[in-house]
Structures are given as C-alpha cells and as structure tokens.
MIFI-665906 format. One line per field, with one value per residue: residue number from 1; residue in one letter; chain; x, y, z of N, C-alpha, C in turn. Coordinates in pm, 1 decimal. Atoms other than C-alpha are relative to their C-alpha. Example, Ala and Ser with C-alpha at 12.3 -4.5 7.8 and 13.67 -1.06 7.14 Angstrom:
! MIFI-665906
seq = c(1/2)
type = c(A/S)
mol = c(A/A)
n.east = c(89.0/-82.0)
n.north = c(-119.0/-119.0)
n.up = c(0.0/-6.0)
ca.east = c(1230.0/1367.0)
ca.north = c(-450.0/-106.0)
ca.up = c(780.0/714.0)
c.east = c(90.0/-77.0)
c.north = c(120.0/109.0)
c.up = c(0.0/73.0)
This chain:
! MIFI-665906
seq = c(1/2/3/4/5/6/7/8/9/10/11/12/13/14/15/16/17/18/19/20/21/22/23/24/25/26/27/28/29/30/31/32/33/34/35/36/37/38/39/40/41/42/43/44/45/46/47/48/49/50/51/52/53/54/55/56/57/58/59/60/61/62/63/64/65/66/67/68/69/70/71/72/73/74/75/76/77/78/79/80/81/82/83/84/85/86/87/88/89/90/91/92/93/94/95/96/97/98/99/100/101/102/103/104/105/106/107/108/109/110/111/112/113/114/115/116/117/118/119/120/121/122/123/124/125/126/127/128/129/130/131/132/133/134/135/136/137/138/139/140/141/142/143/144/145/146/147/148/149/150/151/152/153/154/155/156/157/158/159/160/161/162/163/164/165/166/167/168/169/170/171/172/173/174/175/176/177/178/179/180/181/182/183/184/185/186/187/188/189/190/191/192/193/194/195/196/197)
type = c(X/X/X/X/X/X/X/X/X/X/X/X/X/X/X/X/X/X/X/X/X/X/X/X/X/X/X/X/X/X/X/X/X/X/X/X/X/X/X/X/X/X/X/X/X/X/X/X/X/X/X/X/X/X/X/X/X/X/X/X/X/X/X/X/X/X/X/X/X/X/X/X/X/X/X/X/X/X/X/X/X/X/X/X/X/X/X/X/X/X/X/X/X/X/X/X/X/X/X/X/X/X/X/X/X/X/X/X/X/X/X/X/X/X/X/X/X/X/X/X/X/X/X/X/X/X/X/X/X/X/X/X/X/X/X/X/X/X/X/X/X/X/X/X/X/X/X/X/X/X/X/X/X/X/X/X/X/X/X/X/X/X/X/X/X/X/X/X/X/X/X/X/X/X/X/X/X/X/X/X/X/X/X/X/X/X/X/X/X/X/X/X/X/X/X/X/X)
mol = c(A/A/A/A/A/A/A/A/A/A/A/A/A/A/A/A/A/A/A/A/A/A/A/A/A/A/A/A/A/A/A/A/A/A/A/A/A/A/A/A/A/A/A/A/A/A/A/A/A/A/A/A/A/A/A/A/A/A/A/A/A/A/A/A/A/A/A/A/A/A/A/A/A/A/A/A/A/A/A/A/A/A/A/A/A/A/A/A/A/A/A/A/A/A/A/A/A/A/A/A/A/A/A/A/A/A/A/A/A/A/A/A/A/A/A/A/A/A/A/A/A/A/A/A/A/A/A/A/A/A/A/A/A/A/A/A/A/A/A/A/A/A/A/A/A/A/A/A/A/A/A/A/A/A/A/A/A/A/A/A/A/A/A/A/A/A/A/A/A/A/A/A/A/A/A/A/A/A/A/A/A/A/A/A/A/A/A/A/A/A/A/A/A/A/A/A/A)
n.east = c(92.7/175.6/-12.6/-13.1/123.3/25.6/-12.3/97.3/133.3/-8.2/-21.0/110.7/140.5/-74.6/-21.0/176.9/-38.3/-97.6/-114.6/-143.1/-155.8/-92.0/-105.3/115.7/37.7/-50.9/0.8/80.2/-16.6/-111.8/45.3/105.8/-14.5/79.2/38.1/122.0/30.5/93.8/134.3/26.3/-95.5/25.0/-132.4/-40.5/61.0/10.9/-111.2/-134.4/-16.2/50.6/-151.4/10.9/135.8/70.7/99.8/84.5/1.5/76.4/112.0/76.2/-28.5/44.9/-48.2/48.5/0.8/47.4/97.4/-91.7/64.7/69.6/-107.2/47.9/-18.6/130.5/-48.3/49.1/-36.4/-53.4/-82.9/-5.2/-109.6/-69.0/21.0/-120.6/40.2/-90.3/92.1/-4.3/-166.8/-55.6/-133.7/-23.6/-66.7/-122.8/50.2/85.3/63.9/125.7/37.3/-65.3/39.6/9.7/-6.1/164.3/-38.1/-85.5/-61.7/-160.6/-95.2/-103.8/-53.3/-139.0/-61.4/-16.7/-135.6/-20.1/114.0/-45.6/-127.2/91.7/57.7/-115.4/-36.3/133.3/103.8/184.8/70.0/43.3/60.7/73.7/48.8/96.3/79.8/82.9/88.7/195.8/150.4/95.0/48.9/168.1/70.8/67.7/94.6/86.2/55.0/67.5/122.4/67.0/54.1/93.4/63.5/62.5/-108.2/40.1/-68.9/-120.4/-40.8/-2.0/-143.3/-99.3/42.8/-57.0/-130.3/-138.9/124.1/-67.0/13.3/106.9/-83.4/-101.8/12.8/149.1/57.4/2.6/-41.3/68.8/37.2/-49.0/-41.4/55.5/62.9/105.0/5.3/11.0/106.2/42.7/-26.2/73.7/87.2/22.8/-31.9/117.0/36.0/-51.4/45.7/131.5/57.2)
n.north = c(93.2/-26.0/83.8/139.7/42.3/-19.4/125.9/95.8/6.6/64.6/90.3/78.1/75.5/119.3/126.8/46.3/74.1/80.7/-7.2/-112.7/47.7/-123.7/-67.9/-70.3/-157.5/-29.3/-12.6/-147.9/-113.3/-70.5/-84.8/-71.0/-95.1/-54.8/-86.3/-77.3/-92.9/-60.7/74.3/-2.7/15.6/39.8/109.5/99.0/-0.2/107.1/29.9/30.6/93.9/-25.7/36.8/64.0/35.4/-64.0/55.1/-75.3/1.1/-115.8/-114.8/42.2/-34.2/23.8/-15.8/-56.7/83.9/-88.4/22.0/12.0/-80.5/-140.4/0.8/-15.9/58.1/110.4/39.1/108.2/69.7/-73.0/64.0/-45.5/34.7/195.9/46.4/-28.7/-68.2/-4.1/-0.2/130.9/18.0/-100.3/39.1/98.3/14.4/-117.7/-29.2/-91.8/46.9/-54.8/-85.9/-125.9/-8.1/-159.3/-51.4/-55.7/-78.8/-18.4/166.5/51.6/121.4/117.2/24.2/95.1/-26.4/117.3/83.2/66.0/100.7/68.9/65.3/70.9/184.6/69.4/23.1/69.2/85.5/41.6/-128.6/25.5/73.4/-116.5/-96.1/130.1/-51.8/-132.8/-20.2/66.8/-50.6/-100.3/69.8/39.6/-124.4/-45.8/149.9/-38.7/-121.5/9.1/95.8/-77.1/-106.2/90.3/-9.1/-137.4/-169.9/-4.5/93.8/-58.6/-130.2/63.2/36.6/-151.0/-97.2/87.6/58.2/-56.4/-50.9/-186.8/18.6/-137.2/-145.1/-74.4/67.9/-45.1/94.7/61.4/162.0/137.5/58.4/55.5/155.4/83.7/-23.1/-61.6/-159.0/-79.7/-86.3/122.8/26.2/-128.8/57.9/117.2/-65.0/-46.7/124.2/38.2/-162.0/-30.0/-181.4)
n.up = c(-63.7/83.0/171.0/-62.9/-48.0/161.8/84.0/-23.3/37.2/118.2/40.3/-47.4/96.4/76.1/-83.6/64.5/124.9/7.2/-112.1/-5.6/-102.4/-104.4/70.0/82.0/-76.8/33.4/124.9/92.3/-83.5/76.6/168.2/47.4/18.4/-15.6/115.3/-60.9/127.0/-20.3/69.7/135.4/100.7/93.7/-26.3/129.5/83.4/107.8/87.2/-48.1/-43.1/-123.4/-86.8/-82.6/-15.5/-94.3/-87.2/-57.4/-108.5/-50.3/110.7/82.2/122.5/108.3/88.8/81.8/116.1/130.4/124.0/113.6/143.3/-43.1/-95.6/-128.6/-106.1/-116.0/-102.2/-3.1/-138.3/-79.2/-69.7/-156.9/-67.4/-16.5/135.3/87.0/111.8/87.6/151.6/132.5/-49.1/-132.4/-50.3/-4.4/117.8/51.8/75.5/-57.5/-116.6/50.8/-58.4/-125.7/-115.9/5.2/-168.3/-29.6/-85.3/-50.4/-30.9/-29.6/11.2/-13.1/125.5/27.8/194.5/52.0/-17.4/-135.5/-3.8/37.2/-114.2/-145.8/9.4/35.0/-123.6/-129.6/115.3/-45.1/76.6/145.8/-25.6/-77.9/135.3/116.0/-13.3/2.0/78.1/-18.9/-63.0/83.0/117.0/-26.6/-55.7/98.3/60.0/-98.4/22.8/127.9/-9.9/-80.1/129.3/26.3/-78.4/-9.1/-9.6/-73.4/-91.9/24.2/-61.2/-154.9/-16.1/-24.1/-114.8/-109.5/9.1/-7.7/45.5/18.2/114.5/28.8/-47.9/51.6/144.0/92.4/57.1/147.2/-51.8/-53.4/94.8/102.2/-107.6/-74.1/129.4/1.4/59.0/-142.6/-52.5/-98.1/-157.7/-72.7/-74.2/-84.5/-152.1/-81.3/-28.5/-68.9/-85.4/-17.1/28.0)
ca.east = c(1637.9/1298.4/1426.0/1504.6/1178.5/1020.8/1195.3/1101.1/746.5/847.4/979.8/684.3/442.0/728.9/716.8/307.1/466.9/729.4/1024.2/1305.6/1629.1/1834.6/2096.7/1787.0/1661.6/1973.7/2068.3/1736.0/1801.5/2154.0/1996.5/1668.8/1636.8/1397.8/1147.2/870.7/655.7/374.1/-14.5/-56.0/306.7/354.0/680.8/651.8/558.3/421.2/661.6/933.3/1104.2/1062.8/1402.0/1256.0/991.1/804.0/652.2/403.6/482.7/220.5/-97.4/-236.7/-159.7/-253.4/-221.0/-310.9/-371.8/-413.5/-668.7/-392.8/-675.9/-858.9/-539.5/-788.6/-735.8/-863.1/-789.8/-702.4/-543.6/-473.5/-206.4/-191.9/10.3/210.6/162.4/446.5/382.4/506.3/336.7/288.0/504.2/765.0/1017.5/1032.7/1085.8/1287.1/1028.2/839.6/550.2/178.7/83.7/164.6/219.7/78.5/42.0/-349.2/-215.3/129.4/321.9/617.3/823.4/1077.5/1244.1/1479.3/1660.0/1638.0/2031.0/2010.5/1695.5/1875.6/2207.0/1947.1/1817.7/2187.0/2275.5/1959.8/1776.4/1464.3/1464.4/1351.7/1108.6/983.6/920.4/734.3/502.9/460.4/364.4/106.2/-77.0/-106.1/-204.6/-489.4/-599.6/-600.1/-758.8/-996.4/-1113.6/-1185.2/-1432.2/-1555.4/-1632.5/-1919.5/-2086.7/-2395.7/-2283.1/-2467.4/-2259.3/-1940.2/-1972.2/-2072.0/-1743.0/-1558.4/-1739.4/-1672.2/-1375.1/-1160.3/-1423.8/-1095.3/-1101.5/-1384.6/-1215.9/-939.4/-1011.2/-1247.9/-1551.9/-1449.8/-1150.0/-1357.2/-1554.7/-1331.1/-1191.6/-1494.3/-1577.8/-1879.8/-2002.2/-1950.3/-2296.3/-2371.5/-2143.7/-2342.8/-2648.8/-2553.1/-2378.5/-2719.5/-2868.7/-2616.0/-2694.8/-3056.6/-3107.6)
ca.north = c(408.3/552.3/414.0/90.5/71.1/147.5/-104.5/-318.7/-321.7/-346.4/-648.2/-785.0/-771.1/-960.2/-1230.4/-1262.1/-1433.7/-1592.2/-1657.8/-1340.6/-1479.9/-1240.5/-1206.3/-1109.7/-826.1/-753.9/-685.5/-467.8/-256.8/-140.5/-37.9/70.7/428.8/682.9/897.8/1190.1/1325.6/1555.5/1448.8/1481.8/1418.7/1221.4/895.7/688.6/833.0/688.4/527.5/524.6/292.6/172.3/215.3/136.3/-53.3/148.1/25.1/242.3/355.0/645.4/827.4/675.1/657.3/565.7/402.5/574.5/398.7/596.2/507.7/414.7/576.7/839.6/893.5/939.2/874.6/619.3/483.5/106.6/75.8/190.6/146.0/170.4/150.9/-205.5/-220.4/-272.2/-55.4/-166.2/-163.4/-438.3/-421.7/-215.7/-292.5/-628.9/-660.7/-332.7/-242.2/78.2/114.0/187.2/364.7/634.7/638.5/934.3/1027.4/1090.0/1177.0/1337.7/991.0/818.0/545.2/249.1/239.7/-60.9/5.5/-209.7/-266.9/-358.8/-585.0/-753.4/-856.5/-945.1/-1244.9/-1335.0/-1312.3/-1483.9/-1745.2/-1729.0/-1338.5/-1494.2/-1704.3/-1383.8/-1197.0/-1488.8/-1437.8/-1099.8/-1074.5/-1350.6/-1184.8/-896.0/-1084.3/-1215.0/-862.7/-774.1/-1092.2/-1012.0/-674.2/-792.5/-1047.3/-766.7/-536.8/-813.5/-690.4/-436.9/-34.5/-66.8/-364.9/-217.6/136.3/-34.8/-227.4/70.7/260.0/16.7/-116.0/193.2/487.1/764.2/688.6/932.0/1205.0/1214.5/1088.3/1267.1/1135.4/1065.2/824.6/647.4/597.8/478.0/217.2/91.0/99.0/315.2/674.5/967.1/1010.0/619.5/592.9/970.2/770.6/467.0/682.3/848.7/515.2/405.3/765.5/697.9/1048.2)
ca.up = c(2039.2/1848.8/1517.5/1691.6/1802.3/1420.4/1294.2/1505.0/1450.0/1107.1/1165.2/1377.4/1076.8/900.5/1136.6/1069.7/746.7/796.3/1070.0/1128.2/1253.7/1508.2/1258.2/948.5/1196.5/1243.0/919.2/850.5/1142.2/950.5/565.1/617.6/578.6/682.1/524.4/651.0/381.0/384.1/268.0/-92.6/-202.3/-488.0/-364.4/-723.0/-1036.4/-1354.8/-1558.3/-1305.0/-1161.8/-805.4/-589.7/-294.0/-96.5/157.9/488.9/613.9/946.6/1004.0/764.7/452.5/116.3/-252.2/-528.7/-845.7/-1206.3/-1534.2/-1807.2/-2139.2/-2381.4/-2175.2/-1899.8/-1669.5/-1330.9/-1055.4/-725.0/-744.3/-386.2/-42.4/212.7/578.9/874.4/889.1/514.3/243.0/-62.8/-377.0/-770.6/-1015.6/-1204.7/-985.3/-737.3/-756.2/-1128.3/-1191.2/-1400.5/-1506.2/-1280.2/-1465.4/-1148.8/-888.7/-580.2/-353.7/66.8/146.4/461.5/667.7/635.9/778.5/648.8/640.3/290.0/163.7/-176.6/-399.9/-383.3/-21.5/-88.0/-325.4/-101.9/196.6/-51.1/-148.3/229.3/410.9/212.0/462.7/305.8/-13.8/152.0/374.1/9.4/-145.4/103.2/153.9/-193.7/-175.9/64.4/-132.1/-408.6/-252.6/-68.1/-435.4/-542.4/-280.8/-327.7/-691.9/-603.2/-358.0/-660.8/-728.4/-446.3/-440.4/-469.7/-131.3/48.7/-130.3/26.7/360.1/354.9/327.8/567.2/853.9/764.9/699.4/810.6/807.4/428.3/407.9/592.0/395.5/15.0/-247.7/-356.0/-664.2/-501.1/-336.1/-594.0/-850.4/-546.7/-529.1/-885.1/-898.1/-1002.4/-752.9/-726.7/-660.7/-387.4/-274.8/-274.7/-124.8/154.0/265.9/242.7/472.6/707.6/673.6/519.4)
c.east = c(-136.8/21.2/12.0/-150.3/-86.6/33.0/-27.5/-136.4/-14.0/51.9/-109.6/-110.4/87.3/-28.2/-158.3/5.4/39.4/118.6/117.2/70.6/17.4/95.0/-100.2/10.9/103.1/84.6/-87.7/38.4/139.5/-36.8/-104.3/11.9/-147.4/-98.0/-149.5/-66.1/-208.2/-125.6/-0.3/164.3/-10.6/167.5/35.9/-84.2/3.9/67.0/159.5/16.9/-15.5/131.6/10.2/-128.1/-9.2/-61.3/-24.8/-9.9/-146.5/-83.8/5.6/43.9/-61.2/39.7/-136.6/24.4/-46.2/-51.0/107.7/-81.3/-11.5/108.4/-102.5/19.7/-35.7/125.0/-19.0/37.9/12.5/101.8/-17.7/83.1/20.9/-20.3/124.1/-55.7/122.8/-118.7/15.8/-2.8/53.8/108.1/44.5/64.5/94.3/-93.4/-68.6/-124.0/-96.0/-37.1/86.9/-32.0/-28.8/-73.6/-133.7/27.7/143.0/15.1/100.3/59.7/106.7/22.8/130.1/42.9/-1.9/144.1/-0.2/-79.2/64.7/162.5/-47.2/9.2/122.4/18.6/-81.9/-111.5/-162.3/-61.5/-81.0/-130.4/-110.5/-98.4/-96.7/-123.8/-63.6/-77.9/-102.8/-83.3/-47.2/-66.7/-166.5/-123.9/-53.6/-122.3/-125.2/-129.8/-38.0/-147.3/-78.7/-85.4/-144.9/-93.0/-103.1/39.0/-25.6/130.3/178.4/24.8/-37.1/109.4/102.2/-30.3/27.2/129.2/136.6/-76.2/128.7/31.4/-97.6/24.5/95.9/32.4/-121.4/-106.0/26.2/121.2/-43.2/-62.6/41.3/75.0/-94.6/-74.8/-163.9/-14.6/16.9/-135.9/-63.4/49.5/-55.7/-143.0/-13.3/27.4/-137.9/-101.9/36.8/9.0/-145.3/-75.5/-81.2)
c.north = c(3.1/-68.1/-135.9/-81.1/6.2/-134.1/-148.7/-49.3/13.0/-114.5/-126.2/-30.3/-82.5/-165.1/-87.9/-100.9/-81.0/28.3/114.5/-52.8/126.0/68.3/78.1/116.0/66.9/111.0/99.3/140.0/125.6/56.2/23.2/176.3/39.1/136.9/115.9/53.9/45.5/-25.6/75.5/17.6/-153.5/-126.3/-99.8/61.6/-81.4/-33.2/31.1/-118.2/-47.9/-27.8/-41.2/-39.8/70.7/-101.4/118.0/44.8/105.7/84.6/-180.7/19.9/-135.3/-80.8/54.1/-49.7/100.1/-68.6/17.4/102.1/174.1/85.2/89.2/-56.6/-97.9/-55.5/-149.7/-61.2/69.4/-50.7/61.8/0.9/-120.4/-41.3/42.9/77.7/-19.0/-16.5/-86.9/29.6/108.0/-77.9/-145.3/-34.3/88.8/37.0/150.3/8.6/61.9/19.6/58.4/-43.1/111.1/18.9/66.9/126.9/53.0/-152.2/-6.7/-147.0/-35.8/-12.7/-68.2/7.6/-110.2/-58.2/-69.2/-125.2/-103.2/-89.7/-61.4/-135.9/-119.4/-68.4/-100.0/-74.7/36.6/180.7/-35.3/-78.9/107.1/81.3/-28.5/65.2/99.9/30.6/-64.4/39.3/135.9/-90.5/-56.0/74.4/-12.3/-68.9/21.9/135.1/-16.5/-69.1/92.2/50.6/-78.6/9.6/92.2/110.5/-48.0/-91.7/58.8/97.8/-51.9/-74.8/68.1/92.7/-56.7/-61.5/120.1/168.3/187.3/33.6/120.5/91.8/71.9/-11.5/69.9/-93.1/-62.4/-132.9/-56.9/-45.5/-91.9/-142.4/-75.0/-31.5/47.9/133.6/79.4/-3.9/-177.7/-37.7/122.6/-57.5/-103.3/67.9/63.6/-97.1/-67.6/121.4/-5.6/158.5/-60.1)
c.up = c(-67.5/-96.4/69.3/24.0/-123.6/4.5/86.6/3.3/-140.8/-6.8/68.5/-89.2/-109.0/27.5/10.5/-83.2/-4.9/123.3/-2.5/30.8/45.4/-138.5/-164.2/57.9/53.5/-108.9/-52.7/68.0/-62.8/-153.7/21.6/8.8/81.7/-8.0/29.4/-171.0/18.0/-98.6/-120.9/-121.7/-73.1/46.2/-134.1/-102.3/-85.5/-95.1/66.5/71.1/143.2/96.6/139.2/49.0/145.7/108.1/65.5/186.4/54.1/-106.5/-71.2/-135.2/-141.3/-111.1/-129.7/-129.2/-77.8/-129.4/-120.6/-143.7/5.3/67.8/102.0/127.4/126.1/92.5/-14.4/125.7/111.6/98.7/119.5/87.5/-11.5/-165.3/-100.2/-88.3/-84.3/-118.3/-47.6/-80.1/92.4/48.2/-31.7/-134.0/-88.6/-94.3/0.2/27.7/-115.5/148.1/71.0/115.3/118.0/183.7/-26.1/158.7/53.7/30.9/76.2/-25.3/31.8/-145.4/17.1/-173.3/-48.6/6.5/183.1/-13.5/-87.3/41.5/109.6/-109.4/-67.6/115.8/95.6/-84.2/98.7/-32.2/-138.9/32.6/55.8/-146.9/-51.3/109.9/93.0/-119.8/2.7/52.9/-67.9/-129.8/60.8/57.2/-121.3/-46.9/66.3/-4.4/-164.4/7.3/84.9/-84.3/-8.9/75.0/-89.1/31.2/178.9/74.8/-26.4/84.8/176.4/32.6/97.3/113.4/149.7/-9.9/18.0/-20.8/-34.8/-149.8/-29.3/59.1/-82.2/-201.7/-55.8/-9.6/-88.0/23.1/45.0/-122.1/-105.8/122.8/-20.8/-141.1/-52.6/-35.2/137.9/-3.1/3.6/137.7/120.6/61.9/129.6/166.6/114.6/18.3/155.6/193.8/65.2/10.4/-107.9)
C-alpha cells in the first residue's frame, strides 16, 4: 500500500504535464522499481550510461559537470522532491553522460529502466507525448536559470536563499558557488550582505 501511494504522487506531477490514462498508471505502478541511498552517494557517473530515470521521492541531489581541460568540478544543477533526474546527453539518448550524478542528502527514489521506458512509448502513445513535455520543462528551468546567471552576485544569491534556503545547510560553499556562477568568496560576501553583517 506505501509503494502504491509513492507512485502515485509520482504520477500526480505527471499529470501537471500531460493526461495519465488508468491503464498508463497502471502500467507504471508494475516496472518502477525502488531505490534508498545514503547522502553523498554517487547514482550516475561520468561517462556512463544512464539506465534509469530517477524521480525524486525524498532529500536532494546534484548534478555535477567536469571542466574537459582543467577537470575541475562545478555544480550545474539540483533536484528535488517531485523532480525527474536525468543528464543531457543521458537516458534519453543512450548516450555517455558528461556529468555525475550525486545525493546531497539521505534520498529515496522511483527508477524506470530504460527497457521498460522504452515499451511504455511503444505501448501508450500519450507516454511519448508525457516525455516531450517533461523534458521541455526542464529545458526551460535550464533555459531559465541561464538568463538568471545575468543577474547581480547579489540578486543571484538572494534567489537561492529564498527559494531553496536548505541548499545552504546541506551544499559547500564552493557548490553553491559554482551554481550560481560566482567565486566562494563572492557568494561569502553577498551572503552577509544579505545577513546585514
């Protein structure tokens, strides 16, 4: 009955998107899987492939991009509860992934294999329709958070600070920083700015 109830609230931020049929939800309720994993494990490394797509039932997690020259590291995303997690490239194209993926906090997921995901959009055309746009909306978060960047360090780290304030509980300075594309010690200022220290 608990898993029942999971997946259903995975299929309620589906339905945000696009229409479920009975027999769809159905259908997810029989292949999804399920997955506990403790804060600071590592679910997709770099240059693998992506076998399944994650929905975020519980904690916080990362994605992580590596510098091709320097292979330095940086934070270019985060995920939350009700949120799919997948890489560009990655699951979708079978491809290998230029980032990691990595648990900020004690998670819990909903994982669909890619072989199941791919028999859903044989089986259920309005799955193919559901996909389309789930990705669009990431696409435009991303799209989004680019044009953000354009902000002042100041309006950037104020974002973040109201928007998602357990981000700073559980994330270095230096990830935030690189999220928000700034130095650790600009987003240090702006923060006591934002303190009125």
């Amino acid at each position: 009955m608990h898993n029942a109830i999971l997946v259903h609230q995975m299929i309620d931020v589906m339905r945000r998107f696009s229409p479920v049929s009975s027999a769809l939800a159905l259908q997810l309720s029989q292949i999804v899987h399920f997955m506990d994993c403790r804060a600071g494990n590592t679910i997709l490394n770099y240059k693998e492939i992506q076998k399944f797509v994650w929905f975020q039932l519980k904690g916080t997690s990362a994605e992580m991009t590596r510098d091709m020259e320097s292979s330095e590291e940086s934070t270019s995303w985060f995920w939350f509860v009700g949120d799919f997690l997948h890489t560009t490239p990655g699951f979708f194209s079978q491809q290998p992934s230029v980032s990691s993926i990595v648990t900020l906090e004690d998670s819990s997921f909903i994982a669909i294999s890619v072989e199941d995901f791919t028999a859903l959009k044989k089986q259920f055309f309005e799955a193919e329709q559901l996909i389309e746009k789930l990705r669009d909306n990431c696409r435009v978060l991303r799209t989004q958070h680019l044009i953000d960047m354009k902000r002042t360090a100041l309006e950037r780290t104020r974002n973040l600070y109201y928007n998602h304030p357990n981000l700073l509980k559980i994330c270095s300075r230096k990830q935030l920083a690189s999220f928000l594309n700034m130095s650790p010690d600009t987003l240090t200022r702006a923060m006591k700015k934002l303190n009125g220290i």
